[in-house]
C-alpha positions as CSV (number, residue, x, y, z in Angstrom):
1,X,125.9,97.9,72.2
2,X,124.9,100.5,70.0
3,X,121.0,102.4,70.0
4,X,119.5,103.0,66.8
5,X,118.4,107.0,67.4
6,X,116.6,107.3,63.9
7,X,119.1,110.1,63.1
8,X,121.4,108.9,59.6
9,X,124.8,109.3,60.5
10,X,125.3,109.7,56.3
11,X,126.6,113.7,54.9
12,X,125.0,114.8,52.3
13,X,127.4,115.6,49.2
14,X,127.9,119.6,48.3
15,X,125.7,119.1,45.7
16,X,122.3,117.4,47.6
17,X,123.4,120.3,50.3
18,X,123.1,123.0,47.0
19,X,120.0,120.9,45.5
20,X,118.2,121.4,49.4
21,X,119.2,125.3,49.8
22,X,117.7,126.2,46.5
23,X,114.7,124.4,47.0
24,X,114.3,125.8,50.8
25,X,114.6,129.6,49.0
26,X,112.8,129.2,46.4
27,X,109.9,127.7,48.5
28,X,110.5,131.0,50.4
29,X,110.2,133.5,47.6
30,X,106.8,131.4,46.7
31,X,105.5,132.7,49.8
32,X,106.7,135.9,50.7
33,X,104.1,137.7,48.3
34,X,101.6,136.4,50.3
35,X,103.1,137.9,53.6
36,X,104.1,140.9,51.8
37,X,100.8,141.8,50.7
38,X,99.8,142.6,54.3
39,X,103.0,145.0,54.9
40,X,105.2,141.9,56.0
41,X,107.5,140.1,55.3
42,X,109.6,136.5,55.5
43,X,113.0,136.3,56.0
44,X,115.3,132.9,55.7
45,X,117.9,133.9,58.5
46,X,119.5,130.5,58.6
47,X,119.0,126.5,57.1
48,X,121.0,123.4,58.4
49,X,119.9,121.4,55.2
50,X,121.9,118.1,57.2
51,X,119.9,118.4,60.7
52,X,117.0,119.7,58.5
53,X,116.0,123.2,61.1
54,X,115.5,125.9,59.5
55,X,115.3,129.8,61.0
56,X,113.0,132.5,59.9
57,X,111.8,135.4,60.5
58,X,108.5,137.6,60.1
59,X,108.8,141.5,59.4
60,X,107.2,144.7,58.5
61,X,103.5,144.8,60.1
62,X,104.0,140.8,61.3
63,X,105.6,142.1,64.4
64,X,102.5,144.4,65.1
65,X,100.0,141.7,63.8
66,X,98.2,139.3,66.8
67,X,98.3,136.2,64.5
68,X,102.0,136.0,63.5
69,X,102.8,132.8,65.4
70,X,99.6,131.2,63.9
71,X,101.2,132.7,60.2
72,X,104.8,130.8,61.4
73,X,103.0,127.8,62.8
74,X,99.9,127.3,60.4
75,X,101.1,128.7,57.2
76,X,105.1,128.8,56.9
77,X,106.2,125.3,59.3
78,X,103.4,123.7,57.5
79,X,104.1,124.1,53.9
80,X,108.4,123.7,54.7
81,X,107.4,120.4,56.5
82,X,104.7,119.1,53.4
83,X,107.0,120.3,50.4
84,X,110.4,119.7,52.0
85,X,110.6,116.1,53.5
86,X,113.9,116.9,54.8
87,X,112.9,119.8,57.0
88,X,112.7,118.8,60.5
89,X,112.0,121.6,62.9
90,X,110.8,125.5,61.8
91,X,112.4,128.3,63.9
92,X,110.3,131.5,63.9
93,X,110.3,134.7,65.4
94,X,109.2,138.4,64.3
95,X,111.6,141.1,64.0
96,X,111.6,143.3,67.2
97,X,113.7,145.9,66.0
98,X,111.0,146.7,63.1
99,X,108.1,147.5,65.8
100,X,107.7,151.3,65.1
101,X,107.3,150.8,61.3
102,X,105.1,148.0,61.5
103,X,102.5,149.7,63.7
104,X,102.2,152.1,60.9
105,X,102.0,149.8,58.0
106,X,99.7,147.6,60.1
107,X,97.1,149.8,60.4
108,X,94.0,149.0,58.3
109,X,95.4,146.1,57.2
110,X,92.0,145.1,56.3
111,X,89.2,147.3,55.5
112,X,85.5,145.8,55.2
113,X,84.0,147.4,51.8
114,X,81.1,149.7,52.2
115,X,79.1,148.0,50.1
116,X,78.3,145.1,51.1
């Protein structure tokens, strides 16, 4: 007696796998300028395009800033899941390593104008 689990048991071919990459980094260079402009940044670290998780990572001033998980959650899971029907599960972290920089770049991220 088998159990249907949902999950296809079909492979994708080399070029559906190619097709799925390119669309996941081009999605991600759409966005990047976005996290960029605050002094961040958003990294693809790694993409099973079959299982459908994919791994990023925030860096820069994202691993000072208190609404990074809301930026991977919100923002980055969101628009994967919408645009890419494939994606099934968004892995984020920020970049540890990058703390000292960040704290500098953070700073003033956001400045009110004076005249208003």
């Amino acid at each position: 007696m088998s159990q249907d689990t949902g999950i296809s048991t079909a492979t994708l071919t080399d070029d559906e796998r190619g097709e799925r990459l390119a669309a996941l980094q081009a999605l991600i260079e759409l966005m990047r300028p976005s996290v960029q402009s605050d002094g961040g940044d958003l990294v693809l670290l790694k993409a099973d395009v079959e299982s459908g998780v994919v791994e990023v990572q925030l860096q820069g001033a994202c691993t000072s800033c208190a609404i990074s998980s809301s930026t991977l959650e919100g923002g980055v899971e969101r628009i994967l899941k919408g645009r890419l029907d494939w994606v099934t599960e968004v892995i984020g972290g920020v970049d540890d390593a990058d703390s000292s920089t960040s704290v500098q770049i953070g700073v003033g991220g956001w400045v009110p104008r004076a005249d208003l």
